[in-house]
C-alpha positions in Angstrom: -12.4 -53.6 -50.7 -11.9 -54.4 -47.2 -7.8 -54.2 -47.4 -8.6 -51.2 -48.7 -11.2 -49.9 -45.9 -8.2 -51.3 -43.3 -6.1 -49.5 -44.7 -8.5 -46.3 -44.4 -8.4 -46.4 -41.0 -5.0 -47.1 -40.3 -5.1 -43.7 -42.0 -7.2 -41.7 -39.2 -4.7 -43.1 -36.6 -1.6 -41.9 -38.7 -2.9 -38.4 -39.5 -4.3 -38.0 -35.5 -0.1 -38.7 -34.4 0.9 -34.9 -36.2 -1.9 -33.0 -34.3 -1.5 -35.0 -31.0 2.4 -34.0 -31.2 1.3 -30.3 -32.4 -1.2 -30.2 -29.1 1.5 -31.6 -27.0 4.4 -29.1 -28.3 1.7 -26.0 -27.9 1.4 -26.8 -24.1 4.6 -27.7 -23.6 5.6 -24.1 -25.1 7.4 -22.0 -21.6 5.9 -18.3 -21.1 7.6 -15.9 -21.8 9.0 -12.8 -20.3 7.2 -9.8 -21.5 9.0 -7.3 -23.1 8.1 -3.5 -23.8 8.4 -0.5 -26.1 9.4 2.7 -25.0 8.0 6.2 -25.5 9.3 9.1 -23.7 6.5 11.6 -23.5 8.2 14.7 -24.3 8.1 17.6 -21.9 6.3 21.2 -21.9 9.7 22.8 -23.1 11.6 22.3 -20.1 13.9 19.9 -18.3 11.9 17.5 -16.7 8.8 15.6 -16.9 6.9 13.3 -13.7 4.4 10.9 -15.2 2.1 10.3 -11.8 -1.0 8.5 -13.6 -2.7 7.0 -16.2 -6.0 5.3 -17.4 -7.1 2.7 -19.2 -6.8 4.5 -22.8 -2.9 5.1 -22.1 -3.6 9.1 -21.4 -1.3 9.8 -18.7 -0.8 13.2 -16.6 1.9 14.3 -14.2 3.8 17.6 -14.2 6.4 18.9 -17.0 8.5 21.7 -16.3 8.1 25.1 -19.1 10.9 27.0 -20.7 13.3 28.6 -17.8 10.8 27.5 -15.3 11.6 26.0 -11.7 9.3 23.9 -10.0 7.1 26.3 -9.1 6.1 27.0 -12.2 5.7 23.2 -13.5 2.8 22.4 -14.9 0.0 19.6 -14.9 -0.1 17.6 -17.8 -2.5 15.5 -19.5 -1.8 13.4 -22.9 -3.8 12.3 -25.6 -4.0 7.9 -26.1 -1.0 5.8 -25.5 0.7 9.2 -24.5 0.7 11.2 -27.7 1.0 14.8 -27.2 1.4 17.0 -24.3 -1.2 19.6 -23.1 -0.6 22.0 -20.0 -3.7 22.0 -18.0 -2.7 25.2 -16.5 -3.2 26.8 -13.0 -6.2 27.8 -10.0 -4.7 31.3 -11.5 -1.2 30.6 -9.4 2.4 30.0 -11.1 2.0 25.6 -10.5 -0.1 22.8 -10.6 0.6 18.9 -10.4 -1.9 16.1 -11.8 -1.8 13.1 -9.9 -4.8 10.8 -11.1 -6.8 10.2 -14.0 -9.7 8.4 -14.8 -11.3 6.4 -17.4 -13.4 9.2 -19.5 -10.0 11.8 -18.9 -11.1 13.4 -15.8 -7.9 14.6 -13.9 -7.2 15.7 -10.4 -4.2 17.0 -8.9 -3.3 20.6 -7.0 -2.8 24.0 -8.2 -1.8 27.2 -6.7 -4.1 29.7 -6.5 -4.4 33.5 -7.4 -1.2 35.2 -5.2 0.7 32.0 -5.0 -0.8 32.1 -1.4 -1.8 28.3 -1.2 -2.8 25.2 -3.4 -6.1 23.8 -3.9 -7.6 20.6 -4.8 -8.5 20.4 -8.1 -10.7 18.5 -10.4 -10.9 19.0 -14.7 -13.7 17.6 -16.8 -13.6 15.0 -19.6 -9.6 14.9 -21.4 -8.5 17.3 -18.7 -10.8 20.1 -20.1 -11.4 23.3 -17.4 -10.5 23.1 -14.1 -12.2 23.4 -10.9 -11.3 24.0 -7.5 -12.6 21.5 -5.2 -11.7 24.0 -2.0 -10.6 22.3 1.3 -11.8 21.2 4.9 -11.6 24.9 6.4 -7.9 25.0 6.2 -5.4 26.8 3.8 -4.8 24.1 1.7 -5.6 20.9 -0.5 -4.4 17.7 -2.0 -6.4 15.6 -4.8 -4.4 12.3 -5.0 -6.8 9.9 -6.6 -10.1 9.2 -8.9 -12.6 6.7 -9.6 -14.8 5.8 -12.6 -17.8 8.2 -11.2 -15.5 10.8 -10.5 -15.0 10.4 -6.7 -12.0 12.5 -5.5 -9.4 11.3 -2.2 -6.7 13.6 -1.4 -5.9 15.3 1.8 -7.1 18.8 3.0 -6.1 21.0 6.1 -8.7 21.7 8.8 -9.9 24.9 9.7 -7.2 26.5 11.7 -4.5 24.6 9.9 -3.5 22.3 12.5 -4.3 19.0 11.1 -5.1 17.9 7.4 -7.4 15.0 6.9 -8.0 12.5 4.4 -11.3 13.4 2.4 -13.5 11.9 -0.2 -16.0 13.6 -2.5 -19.1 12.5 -4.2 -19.5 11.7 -8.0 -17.5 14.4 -10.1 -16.0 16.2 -7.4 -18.8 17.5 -6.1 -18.7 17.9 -2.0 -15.7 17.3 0.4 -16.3 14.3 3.6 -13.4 14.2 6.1 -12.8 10.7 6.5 -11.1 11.0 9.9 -8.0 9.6 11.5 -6.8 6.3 13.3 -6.9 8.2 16.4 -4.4 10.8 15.9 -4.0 14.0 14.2 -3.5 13.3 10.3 -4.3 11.5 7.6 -3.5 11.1 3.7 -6.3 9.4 0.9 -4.2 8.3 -1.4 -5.9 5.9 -3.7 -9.5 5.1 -4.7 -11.6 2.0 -6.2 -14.6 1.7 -8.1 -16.6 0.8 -5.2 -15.1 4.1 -2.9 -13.0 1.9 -1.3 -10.1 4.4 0.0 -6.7 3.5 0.8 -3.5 6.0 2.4 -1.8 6.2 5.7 -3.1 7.8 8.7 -0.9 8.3 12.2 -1.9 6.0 15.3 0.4 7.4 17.8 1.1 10.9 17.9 2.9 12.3 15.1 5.2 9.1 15.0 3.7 5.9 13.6 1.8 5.9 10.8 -0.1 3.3 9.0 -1.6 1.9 5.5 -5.4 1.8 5.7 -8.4 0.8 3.7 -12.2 1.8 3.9 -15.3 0.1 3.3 -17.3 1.5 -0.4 -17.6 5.4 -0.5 -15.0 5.9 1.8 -17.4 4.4 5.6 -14.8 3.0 8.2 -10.8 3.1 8.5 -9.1 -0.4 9.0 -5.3 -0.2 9.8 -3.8 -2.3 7.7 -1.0 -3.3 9.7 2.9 -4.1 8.7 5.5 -6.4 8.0 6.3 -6.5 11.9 7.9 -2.4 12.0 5.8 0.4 13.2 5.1 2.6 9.3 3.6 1.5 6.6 1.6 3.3 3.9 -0.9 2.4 1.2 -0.9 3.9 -2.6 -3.2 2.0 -4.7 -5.8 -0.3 -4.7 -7.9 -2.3 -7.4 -11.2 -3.2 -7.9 -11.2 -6.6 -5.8 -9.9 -4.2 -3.1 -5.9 -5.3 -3.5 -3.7 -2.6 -1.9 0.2 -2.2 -2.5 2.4 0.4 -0.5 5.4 -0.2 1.6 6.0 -1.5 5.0 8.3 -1.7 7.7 9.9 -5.2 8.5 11.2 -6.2 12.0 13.4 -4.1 13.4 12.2 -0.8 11.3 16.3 -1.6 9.6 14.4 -1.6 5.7 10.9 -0.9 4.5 9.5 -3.2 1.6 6.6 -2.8 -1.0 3.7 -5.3 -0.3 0.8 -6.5 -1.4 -2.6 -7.5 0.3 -5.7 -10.0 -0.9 -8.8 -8.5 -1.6 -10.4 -6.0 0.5 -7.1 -5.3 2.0 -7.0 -8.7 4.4 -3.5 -10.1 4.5 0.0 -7.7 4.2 2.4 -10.0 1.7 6.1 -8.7 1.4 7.2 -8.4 -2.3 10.9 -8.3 -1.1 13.2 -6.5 -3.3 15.7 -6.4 -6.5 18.3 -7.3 -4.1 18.4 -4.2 -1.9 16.9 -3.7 1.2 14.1 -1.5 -0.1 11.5 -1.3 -2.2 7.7 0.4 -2.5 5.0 -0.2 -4.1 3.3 2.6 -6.2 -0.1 1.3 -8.3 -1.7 -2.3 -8.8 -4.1 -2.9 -12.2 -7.0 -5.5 -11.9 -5.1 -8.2 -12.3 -2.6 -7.9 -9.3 0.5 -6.6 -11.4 2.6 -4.4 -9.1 5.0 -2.0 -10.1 7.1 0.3 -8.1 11.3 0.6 -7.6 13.3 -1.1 -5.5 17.0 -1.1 -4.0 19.4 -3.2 -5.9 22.9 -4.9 -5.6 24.6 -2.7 -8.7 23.9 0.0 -10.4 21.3 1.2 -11.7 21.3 1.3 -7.4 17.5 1.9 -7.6 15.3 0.3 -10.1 11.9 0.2 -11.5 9.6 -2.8 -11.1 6.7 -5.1 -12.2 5.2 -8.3 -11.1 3.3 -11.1 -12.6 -0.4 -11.1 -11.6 -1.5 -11.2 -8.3 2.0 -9.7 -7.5 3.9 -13.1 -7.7 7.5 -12.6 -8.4 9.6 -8.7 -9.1 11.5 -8.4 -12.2 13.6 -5.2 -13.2 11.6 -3.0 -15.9 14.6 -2.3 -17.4 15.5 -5.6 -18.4 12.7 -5.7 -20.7 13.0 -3.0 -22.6 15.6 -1.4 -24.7 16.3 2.3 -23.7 19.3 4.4 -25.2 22.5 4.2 -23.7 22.9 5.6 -20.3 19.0 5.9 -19.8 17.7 3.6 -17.3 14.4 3.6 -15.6 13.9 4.3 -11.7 10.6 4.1 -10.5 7.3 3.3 -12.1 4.6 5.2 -11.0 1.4 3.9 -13.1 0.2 0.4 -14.5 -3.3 0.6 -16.6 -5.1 -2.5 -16.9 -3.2 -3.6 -20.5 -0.5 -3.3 -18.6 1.1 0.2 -20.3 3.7 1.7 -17.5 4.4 5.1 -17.0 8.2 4.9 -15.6 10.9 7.7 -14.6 14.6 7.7 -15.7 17.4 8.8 -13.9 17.6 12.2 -16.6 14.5 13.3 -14.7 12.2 12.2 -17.9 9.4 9.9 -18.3 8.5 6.9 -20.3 5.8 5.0 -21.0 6.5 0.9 -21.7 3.7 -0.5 -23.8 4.0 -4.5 -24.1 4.7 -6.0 -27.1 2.2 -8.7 -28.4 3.6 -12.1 -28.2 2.5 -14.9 -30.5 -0.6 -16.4 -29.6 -0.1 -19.9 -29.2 -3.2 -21.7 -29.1 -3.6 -19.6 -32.3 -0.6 -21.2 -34.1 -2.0 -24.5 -32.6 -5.3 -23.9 -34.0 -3.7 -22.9 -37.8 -1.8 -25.9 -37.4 -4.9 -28.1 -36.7 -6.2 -26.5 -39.6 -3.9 -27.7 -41.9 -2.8 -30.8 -40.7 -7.6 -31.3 -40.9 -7.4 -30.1 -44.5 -4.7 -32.6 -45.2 -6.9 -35.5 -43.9 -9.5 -34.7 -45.6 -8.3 -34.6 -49.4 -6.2 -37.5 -48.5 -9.9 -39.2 -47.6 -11.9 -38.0 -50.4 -8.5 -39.8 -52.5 -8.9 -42.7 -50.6 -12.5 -42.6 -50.9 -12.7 -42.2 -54.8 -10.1 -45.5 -54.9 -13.0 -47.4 -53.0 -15.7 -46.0 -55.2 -13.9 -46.8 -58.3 -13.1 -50.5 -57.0 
């Protein structure tokens, strides 16, 4: 009986070597590179299609040229889920339009011309790009909407009355109202990205028309903090995040190059992301996590390439070695990054794509299904061990 009880637990020891190894392999396992699928959204019957932005669903809006059309008659775009299907959003009763931001529940903003091709408006759609509504300007001619939030806050830029400055401006919830935000000191200023907070981000000049910098607000647009450089004199900010992380691109010393970069939170701190190998690069949209994408310069050809960093914009790796595109197509700049990380991307034929990752295996969930069998294995060879003992 007691050999037999020995031997028992020499057992437990034995059958705890296989999942210690299994635990030890799991961790050991490197990361991976993501890869990514490819969809190219299609186009309104024309030539070319722009993908400028896209939410947290995968709907994603730019502009697509029509039959015959030039860009004056492109239209704004909006598609349905993980860009399926292609609707034009149509005009402020003018020949164009242009989306440039979309938010979670579908609301898109952008510019269209209005009635007479005489100027473009502002413009603001309700939920899945449905109606359109001009959002008007601050006394000027003319107006830009560049970015959203969850509530529906709009940043753009709008001329002043007598057209001889336009401003950045932010709106209330769904559009409504337009506040100048102001300047750095001189005569213009561009809103080009928007948090859930109101936090604003875009470039304003600081000495005459000449430099211009990357700034940030505080929430719902209060206060205008130049951001700074990478030691030139211009730098410009495009996106920001909810913890307040901005991206844009930056002068280094000497003004020779201009790189993309990436701040902390609330905008302290200008980090250079370098390049692919050129000597430029910018930084175009940042999800919560801190992954960056853009294009960038590089050493071959493709001579300009699309982007994307790890989170918290550590490292840059070229888009299009992750994905498989057909021959000849290769991907530029990317424009968009939702928080799964989809990517809306342009190629060098003037289309759009959007990369959706591909799932890789979960290891702690083989680890865990290993565990599992390597447990139920234990326990019949117990209960077998234990009937000996019993019959004994």
């Amino acid at each position: 009986m007691n050999a037999l009880k020995s031997k028992f637990q020499r057992l437990h020891l034995h059958l705890a070597v296989p999942i210690l190894l299994l635990l030890s392999v799991s961790l050991a396992a490197p990361a991976q590179a993501t890869t990514y699928t490819a969809l190219e959204l299609g186009s309104l019957g024309g030539v070319y299609t722009f993908a400028l932005g896209i939410n947290a669903s995968g709907q994603v809006v730019g502009q697509a040229f029509t039959p015959g059309s030039d860009a004056f008659d492109a239209r704004a775009f909006i598609t349905g889920a993980n860009g399926l299907g292609m609707t034009d959003l149509g005009t402020l009763g003018g020949r164009g339009s242009v989306a440039n931001g979309i938010n979670a529940s579908g609301q898109v903003v952008g510019f269209a011309a209005v009635a007479g091709d005489t100027a473009y408006h502002a413009f603001i759609t309700g939920s899945n790009g449905v109606g359109m509504t001009d959002l008007g300007t601050l006394g000027g001619a003319y107006s830009i909407a560049n970015g959203i939030n969850a509530s529906g806050q709009v940043v753009g830029f709008a001329a002043v009355a007598g057209d001889t400055a336009s401003h950045a401006f932010i709106t209330g919830s769904n559009g409504v109202g337009m506040t100048d935000l102001g300047t750095l000191g001189k005569t213009d200023s561009i809103a080009n990205g928007i948090n859930a907070s109101g936090q604003v981000v875009g470039q304003a000049f600081t000495r005459g028309n000449v430099d211009a910098r990357a700034f940030i607000t505080g929430s719902n647009g209060v206060g205008m903090t130049d951001l700074g450089t990478l030691g030139g004199a211009y730098s410009i900010a495009n996106g920001i995040n909810a913890s307040g992380q901005v991206v844009g691109q930056a002068d280094i010393a000497g003004d020779a190059a201009h790189h993309a970069f990436i701040t902390g939170a609330n905008g302290i701190g200008v980090i250079d992301l370098g390049t692919l190998g050129g000597i430029y690069s910018v930084a175009y949209a940042i999800n919560a996590s801190g992954q960056v994408v853009g294009g960038s310069e590089t050493v071959g050809n493709p001579a300009f390439s699309a982007f994307i960093t790890d989170p918290n914009g550590v490292g840059m790796t070229d888009l299009n070695s992750l994905v498989s595109l057909p021959v000849g197509i290769y991907l530029t700049s990317a424009l968009g990054v939702n928080d799964l990380g989809q990517v809306i991307a342009w190629s060098n034929f003037g289309r759009s794509y959007l990369l959706t990752p591909v799932p890789e295996p979960d290891v702690w969930a083989m680890m865990l299904l290993g565990l599992g069998i390597v447990g139920l294995t234990a326990r019949r060879r117990r209960n077998m061990i234990e009937q000996s003992i019993t019959i004994i």
